[in-house]
C-alpha positions in Angstrom: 105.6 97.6 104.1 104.3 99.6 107.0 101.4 97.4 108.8 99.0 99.7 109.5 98.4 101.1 106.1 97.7 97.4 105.5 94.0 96.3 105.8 92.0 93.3 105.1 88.5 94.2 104.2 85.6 91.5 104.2 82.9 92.3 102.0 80.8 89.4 102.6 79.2 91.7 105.6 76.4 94.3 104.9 76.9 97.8 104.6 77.4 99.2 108.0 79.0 102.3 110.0 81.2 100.3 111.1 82.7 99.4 107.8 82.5 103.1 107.1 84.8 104.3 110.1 87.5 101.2 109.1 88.2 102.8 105.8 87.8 106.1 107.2 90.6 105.1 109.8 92.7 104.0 107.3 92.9 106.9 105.3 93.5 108.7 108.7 96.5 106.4 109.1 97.2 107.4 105.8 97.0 111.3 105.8 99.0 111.0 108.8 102.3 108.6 107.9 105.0 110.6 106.2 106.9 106.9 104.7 106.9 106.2 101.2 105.4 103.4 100.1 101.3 102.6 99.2 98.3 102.3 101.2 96.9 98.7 100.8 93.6 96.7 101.2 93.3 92.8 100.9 89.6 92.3 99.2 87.2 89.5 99.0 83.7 88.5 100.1 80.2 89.0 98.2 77.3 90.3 100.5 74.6 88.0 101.2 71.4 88.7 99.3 69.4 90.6 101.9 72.3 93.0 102.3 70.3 95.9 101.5 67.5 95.1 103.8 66.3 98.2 106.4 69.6 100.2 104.6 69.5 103.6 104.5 70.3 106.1 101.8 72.0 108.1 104.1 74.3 105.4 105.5 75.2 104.7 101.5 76.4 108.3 101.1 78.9 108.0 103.9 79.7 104.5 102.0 80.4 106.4 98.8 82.1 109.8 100.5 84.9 107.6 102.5 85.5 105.4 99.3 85.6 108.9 97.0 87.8 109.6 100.1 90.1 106.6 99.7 90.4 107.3 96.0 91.5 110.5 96.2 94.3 109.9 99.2 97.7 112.0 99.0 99.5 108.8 98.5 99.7 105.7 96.1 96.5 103.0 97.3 96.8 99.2 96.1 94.4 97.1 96.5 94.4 92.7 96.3 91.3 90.8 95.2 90.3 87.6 95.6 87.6 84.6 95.4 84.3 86.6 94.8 84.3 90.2 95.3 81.3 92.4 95.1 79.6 95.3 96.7 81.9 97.1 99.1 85.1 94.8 98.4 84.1 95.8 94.5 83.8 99.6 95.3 87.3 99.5 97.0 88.9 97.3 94.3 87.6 99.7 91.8 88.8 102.9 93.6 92.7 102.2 93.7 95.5 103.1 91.9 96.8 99.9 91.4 94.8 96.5 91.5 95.9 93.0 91.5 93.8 90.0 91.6 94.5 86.3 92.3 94.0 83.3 90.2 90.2 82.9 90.3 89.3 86.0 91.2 85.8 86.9 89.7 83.7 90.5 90.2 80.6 90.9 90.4 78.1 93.3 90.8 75.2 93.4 94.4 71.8 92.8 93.7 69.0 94.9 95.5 66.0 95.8 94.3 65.5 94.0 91.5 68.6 94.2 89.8 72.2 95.4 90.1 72.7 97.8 93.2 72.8 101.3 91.0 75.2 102.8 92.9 78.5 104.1 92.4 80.0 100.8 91.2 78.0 101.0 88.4 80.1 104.7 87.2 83.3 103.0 88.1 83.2 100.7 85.7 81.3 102.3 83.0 84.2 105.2 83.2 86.9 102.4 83.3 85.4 100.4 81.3 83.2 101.5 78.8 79.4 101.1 78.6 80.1 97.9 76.1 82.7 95.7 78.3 80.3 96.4 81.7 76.4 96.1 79.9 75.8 92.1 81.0 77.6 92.6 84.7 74.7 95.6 85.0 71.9 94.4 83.6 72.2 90.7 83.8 74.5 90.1 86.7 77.1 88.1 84.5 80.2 87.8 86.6 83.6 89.4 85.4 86.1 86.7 85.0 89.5 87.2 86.1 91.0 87.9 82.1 88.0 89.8 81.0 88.4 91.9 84.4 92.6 92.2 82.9 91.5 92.9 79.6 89.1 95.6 80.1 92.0 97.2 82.7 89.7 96.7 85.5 92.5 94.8 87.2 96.2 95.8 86.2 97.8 92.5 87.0 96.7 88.3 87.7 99.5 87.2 90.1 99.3 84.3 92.9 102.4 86.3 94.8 101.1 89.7 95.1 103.4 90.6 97.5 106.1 90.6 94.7 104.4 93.1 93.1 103.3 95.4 96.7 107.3 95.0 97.2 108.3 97.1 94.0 105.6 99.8 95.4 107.8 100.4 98.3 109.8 103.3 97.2 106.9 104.9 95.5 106.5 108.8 94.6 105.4 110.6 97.1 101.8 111.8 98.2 101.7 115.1 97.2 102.7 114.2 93.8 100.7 111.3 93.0 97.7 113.1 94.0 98.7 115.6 91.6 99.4 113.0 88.7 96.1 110.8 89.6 93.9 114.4 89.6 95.0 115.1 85.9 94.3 111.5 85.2 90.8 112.1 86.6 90.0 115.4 84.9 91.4 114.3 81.2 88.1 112.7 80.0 85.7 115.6 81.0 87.8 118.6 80.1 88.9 120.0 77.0 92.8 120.8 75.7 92.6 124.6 76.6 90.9 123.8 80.0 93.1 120.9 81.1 96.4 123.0 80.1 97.1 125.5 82.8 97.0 122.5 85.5 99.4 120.3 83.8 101.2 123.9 83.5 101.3 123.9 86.9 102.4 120.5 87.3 105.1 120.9 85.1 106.5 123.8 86.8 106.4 122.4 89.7 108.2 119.3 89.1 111.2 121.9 87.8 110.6 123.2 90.8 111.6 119.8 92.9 114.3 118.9 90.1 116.5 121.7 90.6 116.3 121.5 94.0 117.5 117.6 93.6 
């Protein structure tokens, strides 16, 4: 695995710049590194309660470009949770491709205001999850347990070795074509048969493409 699309991200900290430039760095590293294999973040850490003090709507926008940013790299993105993991460590976890958690891991949504933070958390797990499986993380705070988070496919695996798993990712398909594969993925709930046919068209076509060039 190559180190430095390997980062361990601590979201017990506030939402900061800083935070914003380390994933935009990664992705950087990322855009830039021709290897196979995925990009990878190590999550954990709850922000305290007065995270959101003096925060700036501005500053969340970066927040919630670099993580759109991060979930739409030209590569495979993991991600590993653990202990409690809210706010940004929940927004990362939430925007790979493929997310394992260790024993014990619990999710939970960032209060501010009030009530749960409303930002783009809260449409992450609505579209993964459905309005029903997510209602009393949202509007109570009720933390997602490690098998609920598995069975509403929040997390993909519960494994106390995830580097077992991070191994098999190694020889993964390549950027260009997972983008391409995660992009249909994306589009298939908000566009109809006749609209959502010409790009897997494409897709198709080109994949003959590479196969006879094999």
């Amino acid at each position: 695995m190559n180190d430095e699309l390997v980062l361990r991200f601590d979201g017990a900290r506030p939402l900061s710049a800083a935070a914003v430039e380390e994933i935009d760095a990664l992705c950087d590293r990322a855009e830039d590194h021709r290897e196979p294999g995925p990009v990878t973040l190590h999550v954990t850490g709850a922000p305290p309660a007065d995270w959101a003090k003096g925060l700036a709507v501005g500053l969340v926008n970066k927040w919630e470009r670099v993580v759109r940013r991060f979930e739409r790299l030209g590569r495979l993105t993991a991600a590993v949770a653990s202990g409690e993991c809210a706010g940004m460590a929940l927004d990362l976890l939430l925007a790979a491709d493929v997310r394992i958690a260790e024993p014990g891991t619990r999710l939970l949504l960032s209060w501010a205001g009030g009530g749960a933070w409303p930002g783009m958390t809260v449409y992450r797990l609505t579209q993964q999850a459905g309005a029903a499986g997510i209602r009393r993380a949202v509007l109570l705070g009720t933390p997602i347990e490690t098998d609920r988070a598995l069975a509403l496919n929040l997390i993909d695996e519960v494994s106390a070795d995830p580097a077992k798993t991070l191994a098999e990712l190694a020889g993964a398909t390549d950027g260009a074509e997972t983008a391409i594969r995660r992009q249909l993925i994306f589009e298939a709930g908000s566009t109809t048969f006749e609209e959502a046919l010409g790009a897997h068209l494409a897709a198709a076509d080109r994949a003959l493409r590479r196969e006879a060039k094999s």
